[in-house]
N, C-alpha and C positions, 0 to 999 in steps of 0.2 A: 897259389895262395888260397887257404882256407878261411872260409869267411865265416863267424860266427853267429850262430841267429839267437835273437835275442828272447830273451823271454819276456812275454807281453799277454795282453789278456786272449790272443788268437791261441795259444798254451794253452790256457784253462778252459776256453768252451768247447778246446778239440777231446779233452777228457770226458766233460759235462756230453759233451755231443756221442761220444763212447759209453757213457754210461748208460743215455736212454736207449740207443740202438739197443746196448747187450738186454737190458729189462726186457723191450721190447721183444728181440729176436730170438732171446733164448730161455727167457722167463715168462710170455705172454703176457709182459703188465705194460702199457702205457704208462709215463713217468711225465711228470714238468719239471724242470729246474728253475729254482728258486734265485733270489739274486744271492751272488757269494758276497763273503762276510768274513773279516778276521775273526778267529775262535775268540771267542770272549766279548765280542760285540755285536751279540745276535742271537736269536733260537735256536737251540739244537736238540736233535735227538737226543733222548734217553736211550742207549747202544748197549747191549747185551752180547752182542757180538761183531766184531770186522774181521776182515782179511786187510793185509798191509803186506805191501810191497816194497822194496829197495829199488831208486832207478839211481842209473848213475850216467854220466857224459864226458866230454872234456870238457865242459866250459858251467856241470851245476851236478847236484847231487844231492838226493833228497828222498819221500819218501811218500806216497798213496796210498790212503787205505779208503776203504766201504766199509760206513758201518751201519748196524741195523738192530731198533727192536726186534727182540726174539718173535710177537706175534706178526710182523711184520716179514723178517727173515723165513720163517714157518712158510708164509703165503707165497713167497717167490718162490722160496727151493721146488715149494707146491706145484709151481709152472714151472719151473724150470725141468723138472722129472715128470710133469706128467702125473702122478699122483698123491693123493693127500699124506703132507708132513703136518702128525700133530706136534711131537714132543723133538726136540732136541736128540739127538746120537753125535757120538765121534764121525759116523760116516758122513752125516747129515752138517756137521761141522764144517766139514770139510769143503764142503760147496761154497765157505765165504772167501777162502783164498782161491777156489776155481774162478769166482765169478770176478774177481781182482784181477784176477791173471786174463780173463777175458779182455774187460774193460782198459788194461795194459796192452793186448793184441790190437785191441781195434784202434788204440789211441796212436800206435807205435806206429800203424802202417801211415795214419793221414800225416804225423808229426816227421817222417818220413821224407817224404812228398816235401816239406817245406824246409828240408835240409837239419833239422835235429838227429842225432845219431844216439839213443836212446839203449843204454842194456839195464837189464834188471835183476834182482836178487830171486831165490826162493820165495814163493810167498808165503805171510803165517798166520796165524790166526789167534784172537785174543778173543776169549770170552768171561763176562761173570755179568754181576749187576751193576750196571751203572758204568759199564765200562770207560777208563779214559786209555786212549792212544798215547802212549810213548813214542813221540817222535825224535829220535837223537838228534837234533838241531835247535838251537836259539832262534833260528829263523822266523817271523810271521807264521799261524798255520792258518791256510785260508781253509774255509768251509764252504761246499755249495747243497744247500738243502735239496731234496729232492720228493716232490707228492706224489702217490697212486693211487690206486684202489685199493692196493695192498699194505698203506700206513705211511707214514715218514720213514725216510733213511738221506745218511748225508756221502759228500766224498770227504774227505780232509788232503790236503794236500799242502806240503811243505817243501821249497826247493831254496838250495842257498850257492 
């Protein structure tokens, strides 16, 4: 018999808790996460760019993105290579569905652990000013702020 595990708020701070590691561990920023919030009933970023993910399971399927001010995204990709990103590149784009895809790795192994069976799409990436996230769902999108040294940026995360 397969048991299904439920989605609860131990979900959402194993992502939050995958976010700061990866700043942490592969960006050099210290992050806090802020209390989550349904989009639309709270502060958020003004996002210039995210990366967004597709997860899918047998029992929910939905979608995660990172997004971030460009002066802010600038300053991680900064830590994250090791040296100074001033302007925006396609290559340099690229690093916000890397670092999705991370924050997806690190999330998958502990959600894991706690019996969710977790695959994912491609990751992609959206940018311009003032970006808003397309998430093909009705569903709730929850938002978890996140502070550094390096600016604001949020997660968005939508599962139905």
């Amino acid at each position: 018999m397969t048991t299904v595990p439920k989605l609860d708020v131990d979900f959402i701070k194993t992502f939050a808790a995958a976010a700061l590691e990866t700043l942490k561990i592969q960006c050099s920023y210290e992050a806090r996460a802020g209390k989550p919030f349904v989009k639309g009933n709270g502060q958020e970023v003004e996002s210039s760019i995210a990366g967004i993910i597709g997860l899918t399971s047998k029992v929910f399927k939905g979608t995660i993105a990172i997004a971030f001010p460009e002066k802010t995204f600038l300053a991680i990709m900064s830590g994250m290579l090791g040296e100074p990103c001033d302007t925006m590149t396609p290559d340099l784009e690229d690093g916000a569905a890397e670092l999705v895809n991370i924050v997806f790795g690190c999330a998958k192994k502990s959600l894991s652990e706690k019996g969710y069976t977790i695959e994912r799409a491609v990751p992609t990436v959206v940018k311009g000013k003032n970006v808003e996230i397309r998430h093909m769902s009705s569903a709730p999108i929850l938002i978890i702020p996140f502070e550094s040294a390096a600016g604001g940026l949020q997660i968005e995360i939508v599962l139905e």
